[in-house]
C-alpha positions in Angstrom: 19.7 -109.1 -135.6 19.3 -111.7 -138.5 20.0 -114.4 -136.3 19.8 -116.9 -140.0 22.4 -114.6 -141.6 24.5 -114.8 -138.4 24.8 -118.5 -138.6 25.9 -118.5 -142.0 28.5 -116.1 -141.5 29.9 -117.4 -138.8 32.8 -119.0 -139.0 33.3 -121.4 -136.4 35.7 -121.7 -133.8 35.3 -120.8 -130.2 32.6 -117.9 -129.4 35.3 -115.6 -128.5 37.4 -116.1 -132.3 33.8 -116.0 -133.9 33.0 -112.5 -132.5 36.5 -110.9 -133.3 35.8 -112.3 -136.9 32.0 -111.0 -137.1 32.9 -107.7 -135.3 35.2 -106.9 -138.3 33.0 -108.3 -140.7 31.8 -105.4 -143.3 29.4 -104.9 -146.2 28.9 -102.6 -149.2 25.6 -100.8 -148.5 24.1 -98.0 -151.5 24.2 -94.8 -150.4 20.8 -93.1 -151.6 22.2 -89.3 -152.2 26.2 -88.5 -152.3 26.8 -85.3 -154.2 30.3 -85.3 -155.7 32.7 -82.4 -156.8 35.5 -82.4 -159.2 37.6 -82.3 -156.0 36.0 -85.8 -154.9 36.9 -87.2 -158.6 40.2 -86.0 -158.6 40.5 -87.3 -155.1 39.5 -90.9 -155.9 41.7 -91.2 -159.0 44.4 -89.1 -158.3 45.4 -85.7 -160.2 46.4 -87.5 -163.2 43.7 -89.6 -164.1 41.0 -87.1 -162.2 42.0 -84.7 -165.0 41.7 -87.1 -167.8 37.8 -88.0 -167.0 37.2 -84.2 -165.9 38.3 -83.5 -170.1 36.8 -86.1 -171.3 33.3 -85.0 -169.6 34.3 -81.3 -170.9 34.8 -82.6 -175.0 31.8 -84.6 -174.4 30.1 -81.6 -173.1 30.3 -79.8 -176.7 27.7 -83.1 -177.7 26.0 -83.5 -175.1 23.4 -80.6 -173.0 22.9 -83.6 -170.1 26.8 -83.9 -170.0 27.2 -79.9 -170.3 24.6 -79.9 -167.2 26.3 -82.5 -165.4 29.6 -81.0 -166.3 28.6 -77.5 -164.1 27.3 -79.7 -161.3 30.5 -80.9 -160.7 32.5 -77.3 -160.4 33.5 -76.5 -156.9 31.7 -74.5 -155.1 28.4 -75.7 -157.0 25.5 -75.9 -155.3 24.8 -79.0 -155.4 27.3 -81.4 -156.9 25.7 -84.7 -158.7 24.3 -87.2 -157.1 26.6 -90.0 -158.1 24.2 -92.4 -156.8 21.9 -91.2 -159.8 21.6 -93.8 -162.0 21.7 -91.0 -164.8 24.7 -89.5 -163.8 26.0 -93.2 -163.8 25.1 -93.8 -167.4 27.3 -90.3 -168.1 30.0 -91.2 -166.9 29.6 -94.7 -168.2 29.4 -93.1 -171.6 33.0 -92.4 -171.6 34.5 -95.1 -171.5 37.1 -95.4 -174.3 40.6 -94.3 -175.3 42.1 -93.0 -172.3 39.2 -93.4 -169.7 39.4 -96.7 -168.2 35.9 -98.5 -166.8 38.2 -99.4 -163.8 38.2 -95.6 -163.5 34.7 -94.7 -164.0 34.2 -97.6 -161.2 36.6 -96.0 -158.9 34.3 -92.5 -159.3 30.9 -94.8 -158.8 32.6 -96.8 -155.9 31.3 -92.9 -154.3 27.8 -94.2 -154.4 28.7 -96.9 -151.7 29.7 -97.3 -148.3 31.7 -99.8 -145.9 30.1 -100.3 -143.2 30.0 -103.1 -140.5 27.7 -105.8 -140.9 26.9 -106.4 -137.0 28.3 -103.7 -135.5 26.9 -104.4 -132.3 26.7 -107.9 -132.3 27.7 -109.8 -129.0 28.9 -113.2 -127.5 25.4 -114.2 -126.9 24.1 -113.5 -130.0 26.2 -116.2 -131.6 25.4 -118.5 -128.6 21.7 -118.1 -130.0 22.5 -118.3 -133.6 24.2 -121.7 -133.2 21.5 -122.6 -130.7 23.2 -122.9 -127.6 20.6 -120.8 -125.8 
């Protein structure tokens, strides 16, 4: 436990309101490997908008042999998928930005390469005692 990080997160109060607070608390922490389908871009944009970046990566694909590569990861039932936490596949998808691609959309496909998780997710009363140095 980072007992300095704990003290300023915590928000005061009794111990009790402090560890409802910090036992909900969450962070954003990188994923190192999450290999995305089509399916997982068309679930976290919706149909509409899933099929708007999935064209734009198949025009760009004509230019491009890395987009045409990363293009066939993404099929369903690829082997592997791509690794949206590749900083590569990042700048790809970044690329299209533009006309009817939004960066808010892009984000929403990146937003893959993190996760929510809790921040002291077994954290207890007496770890707050010792925090604020009551024991």
């Amino acid at each position: 436990m980072n007992y300095q990080q704990l003290k300023l997160d915590d928000p005061g109060g009794t111990i009790e309101s402090a560890l409802a607070v910090l036992s909900a608390m969450t962070e954003a922490k990188p994923l190192t490997i999450n290999r995305i389908t089509s399916r997982d871009i068309y679930t976290v944009l919706g149909s509409a908008d899933g099929e708007i970046v999935l064209q734009a990566l198949e025009s760009a694909s004509n230019v491009s042999p890395v987009i045409s590569r990363v293009l066939a990861w993404l099929q369903p039932g690829a082997e592997q998928g791509i690794d949206i936490c590749d900083v590569e596949a990042q700048v790809v998808l970044n690329s299209l930005v533009g006309g009817s691609i939004t960066q808010q959309m892009i984000d929403d496909v990146i937003s893959l390469s993190i996760e929510t998780v809790l921040k002291y997710p077994s954290i207890r009363a007496g770890d707050i005692e010792y925090a604020r140095g009551l024991i």
